[in-house]
C-alpha positions as CSV (number, residue, x, y, z in Angstrom):
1,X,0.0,0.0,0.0
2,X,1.3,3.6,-0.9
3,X,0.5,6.4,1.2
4,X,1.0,9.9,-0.1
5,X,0.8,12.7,2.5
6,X,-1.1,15.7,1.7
7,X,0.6,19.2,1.4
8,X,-1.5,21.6,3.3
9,X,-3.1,24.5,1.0
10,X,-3.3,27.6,2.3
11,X,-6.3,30.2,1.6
12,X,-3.9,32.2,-0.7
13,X,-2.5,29.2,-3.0
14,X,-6.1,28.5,-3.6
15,X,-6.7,32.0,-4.5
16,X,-4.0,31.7,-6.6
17,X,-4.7,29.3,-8.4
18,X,-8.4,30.1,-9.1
19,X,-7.2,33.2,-10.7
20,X,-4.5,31.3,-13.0
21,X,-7.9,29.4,-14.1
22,X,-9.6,32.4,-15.0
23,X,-12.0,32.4,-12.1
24,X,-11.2,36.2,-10.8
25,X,-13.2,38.4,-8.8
26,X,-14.5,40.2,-11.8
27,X,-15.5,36.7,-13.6
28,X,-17.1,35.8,-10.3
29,X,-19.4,39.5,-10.7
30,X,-19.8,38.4,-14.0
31,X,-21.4,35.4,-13.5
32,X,-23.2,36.5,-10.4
33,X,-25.2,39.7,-12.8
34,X,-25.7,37.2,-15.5
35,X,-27.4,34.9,-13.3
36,X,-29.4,37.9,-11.5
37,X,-31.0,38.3,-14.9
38,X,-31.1,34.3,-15.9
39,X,-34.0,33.1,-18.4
40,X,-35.4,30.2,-19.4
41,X,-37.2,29.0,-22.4
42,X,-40.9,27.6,-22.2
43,X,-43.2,26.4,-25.3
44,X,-46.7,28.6,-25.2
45,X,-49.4,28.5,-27.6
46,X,-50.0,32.1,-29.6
47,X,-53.3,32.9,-30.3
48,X,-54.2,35.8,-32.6
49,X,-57.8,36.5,-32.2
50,X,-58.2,38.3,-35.7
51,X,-55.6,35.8,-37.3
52,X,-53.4,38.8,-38.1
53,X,-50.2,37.2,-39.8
54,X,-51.1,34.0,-38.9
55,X,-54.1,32.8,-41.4
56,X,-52.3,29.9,-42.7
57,X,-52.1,28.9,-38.7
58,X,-55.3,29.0,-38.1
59,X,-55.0,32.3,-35.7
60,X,-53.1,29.8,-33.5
61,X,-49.0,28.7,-33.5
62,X,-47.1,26.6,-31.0
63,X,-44.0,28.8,-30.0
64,X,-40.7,29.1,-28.0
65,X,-40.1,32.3,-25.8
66,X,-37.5,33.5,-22.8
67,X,-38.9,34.1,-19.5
68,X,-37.3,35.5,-16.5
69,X,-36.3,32.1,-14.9
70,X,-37.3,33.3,-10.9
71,X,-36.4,30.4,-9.5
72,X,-32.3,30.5,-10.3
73,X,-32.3,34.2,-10.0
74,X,-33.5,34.3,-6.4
75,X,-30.8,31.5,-5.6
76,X,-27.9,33.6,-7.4
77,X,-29.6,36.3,-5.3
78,X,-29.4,35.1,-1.8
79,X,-25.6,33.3,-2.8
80,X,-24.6,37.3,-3.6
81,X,-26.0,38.4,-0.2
82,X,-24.4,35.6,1.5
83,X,-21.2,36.0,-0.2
84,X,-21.1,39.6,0.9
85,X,-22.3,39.2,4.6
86,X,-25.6,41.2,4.2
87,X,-27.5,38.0,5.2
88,X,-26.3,35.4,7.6
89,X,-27.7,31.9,8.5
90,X,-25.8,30.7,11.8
91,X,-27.5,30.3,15.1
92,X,-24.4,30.1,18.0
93,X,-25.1,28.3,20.9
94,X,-23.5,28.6,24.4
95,X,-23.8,26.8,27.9
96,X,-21.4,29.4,30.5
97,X,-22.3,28.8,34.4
98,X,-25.8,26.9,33.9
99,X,-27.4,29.2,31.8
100,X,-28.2,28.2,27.8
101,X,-27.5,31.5,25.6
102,X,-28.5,30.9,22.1
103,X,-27.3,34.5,19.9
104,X,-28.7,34.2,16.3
105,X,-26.5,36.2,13.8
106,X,-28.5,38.5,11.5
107,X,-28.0,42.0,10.1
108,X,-28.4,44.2,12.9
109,X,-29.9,47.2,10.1
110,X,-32.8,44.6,8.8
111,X,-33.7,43.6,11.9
112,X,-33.8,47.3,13.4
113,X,-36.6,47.8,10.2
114,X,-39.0,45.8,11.1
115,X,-41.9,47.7,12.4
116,X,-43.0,46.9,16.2
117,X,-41.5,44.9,18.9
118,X,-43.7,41.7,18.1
119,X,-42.0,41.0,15.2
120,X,-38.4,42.1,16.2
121,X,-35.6,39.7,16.9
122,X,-34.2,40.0,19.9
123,X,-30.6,40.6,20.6
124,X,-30.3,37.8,22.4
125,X,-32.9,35.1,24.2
126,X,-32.1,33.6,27.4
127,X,-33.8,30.1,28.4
């Protein structure tokens, strides 16, 4: 049996070599705005109610036609404002001296915006 050991990689060599591949910070923005504005191709049914152009169709064609594709934009939406801290989804949990502290991580700004105290996240809870 041969056993290779592992070099460590450090944050920087992978950096590095991401950006010999072509995968720079500006490629990442440019993949990020083009899937912000991703589309997706459906098949519909045009109907023409006075048949205009389409006589020899019957007033009626089976067609191809880009749509906004919502579902991939919202996930290349929320990996952007992951990616850049504006939302977070981590929940820390503590146990010091007998009491449980749970902190939940959010953006201190959104959570500020939200009108009235029922809806506000707290800070911190306590149990």
């Amino acid at each position: 049996m041969i056993c290779h050991k592992l070099k460590p990689v450090h944050e920087s060599d992978i950096i590095d070599i991401f950006e010999q591949a072509g995968l720079t910070d500006q490629a990442i923005v440019k993949h990020a705005q083009e899937g912000l504005n991703a589309n997706k191709v459906i098949s519909c049914n045009v109907i023409a109610k006075d048949g205009e152009g389409m006589k020899d169709a019957n007033s009626m064609t089976k067609d191809f036609v880009d749509v906004p594709d919502w579902n991939a934009r919202h996930k290349y939406f929320n990996t952007v404002m992951e990616m850049t801290d504006r939302i977070k989804h981590k929940v820390e949990h503590t146990n010091i001296g007998g009491d449980t502290k749970i902190y939940i991580i959010s953006n201190k700004e959104d959570n500020a915006g939200i009108k009235g105290n029922a809806n506000r996240l707290p800070d911190q809870i306590s149990i």
